[in-house]
C-alpha positions in Angstrom: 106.1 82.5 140.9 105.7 79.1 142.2 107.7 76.3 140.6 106.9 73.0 139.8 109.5 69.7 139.8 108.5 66.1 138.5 110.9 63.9 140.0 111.4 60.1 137.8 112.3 57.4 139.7 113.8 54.3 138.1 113.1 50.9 139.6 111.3 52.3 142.8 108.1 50.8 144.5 105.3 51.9 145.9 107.1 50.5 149.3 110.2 52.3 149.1 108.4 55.5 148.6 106.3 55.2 151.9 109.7 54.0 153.9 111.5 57.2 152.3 108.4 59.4 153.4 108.8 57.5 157.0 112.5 58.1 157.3 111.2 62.4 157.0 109.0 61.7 159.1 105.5 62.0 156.8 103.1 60.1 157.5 100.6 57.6 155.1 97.3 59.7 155.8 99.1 62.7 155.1 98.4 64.4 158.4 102.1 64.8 159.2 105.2 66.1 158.8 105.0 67.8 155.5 107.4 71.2 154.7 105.2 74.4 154.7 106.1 75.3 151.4 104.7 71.9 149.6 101.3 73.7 148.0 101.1 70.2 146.1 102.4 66.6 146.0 101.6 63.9 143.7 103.2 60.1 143.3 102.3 57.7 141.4 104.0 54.2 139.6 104.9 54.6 135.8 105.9 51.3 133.6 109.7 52.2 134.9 109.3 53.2 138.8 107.5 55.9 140.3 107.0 59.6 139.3 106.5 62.6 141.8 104.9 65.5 141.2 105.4 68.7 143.0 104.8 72.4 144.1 106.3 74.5 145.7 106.0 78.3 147.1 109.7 78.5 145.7 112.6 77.0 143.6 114.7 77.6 146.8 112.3 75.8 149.4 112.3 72.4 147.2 116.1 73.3 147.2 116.6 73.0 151.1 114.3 70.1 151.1 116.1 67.8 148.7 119.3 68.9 150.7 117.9 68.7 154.3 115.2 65.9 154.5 115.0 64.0 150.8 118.3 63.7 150.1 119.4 62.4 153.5 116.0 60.1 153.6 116.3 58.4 149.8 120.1 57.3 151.4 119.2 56.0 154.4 116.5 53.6 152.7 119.0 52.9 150.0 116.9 54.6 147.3 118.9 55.8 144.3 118.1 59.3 143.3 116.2 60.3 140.6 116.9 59.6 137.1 115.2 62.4 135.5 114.0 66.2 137.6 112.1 68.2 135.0 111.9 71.8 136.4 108.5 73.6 135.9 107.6 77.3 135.9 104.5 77.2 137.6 101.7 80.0 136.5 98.6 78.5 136.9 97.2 76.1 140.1 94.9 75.9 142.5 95.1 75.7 146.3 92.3 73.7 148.1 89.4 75.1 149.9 
């Protein structure tokens, strides 16, 4: 079963999200550097901060990414880490094409 995280970000801009995404090394078209396991990836600004929506292949391969690229990432560009992470049991999506 896939699973599905929304991750809430307090006081974060659109900025800090593209020099988080730089510091792992993925790109602003989208072309690079994204985990195999990401089936789907969403941001977007909320009245707070920013809100990112996610799937993955598996509760474990969003685990080793938080520990091995986000985590490491949101410190370096002195991004505090999410207020809220609402954990979703996937059943229904879509892949493209």
């Amino acid at each position: 079963m896939a699973y599905g995280v929304v991750l809430l970000f307090e006081g974060v801009s659109e900025e800090q999200y593209w020099a988080v995404n730089a510091r792992m090394g993925i790109d602003e078209e989208g072309s690079t550097g994204w985990p195999d396991a990401l089936i789907s990836h969403t941001a977007a600004l909320t009245d707070t901060g920013l809100a990112v929506s996610e799937i993955w292949e598996s509760k474990d391969d969003q685990e080793r990414f938080l520990a091995e690229r986000l985590g490491p990432a949101l410190e370096g560009a002195q991004v505090e880490p999410p207020a809220q992470v609402i954990e979703l049991d996937v059943f229904n999506y879509q892949h493209p094409g």
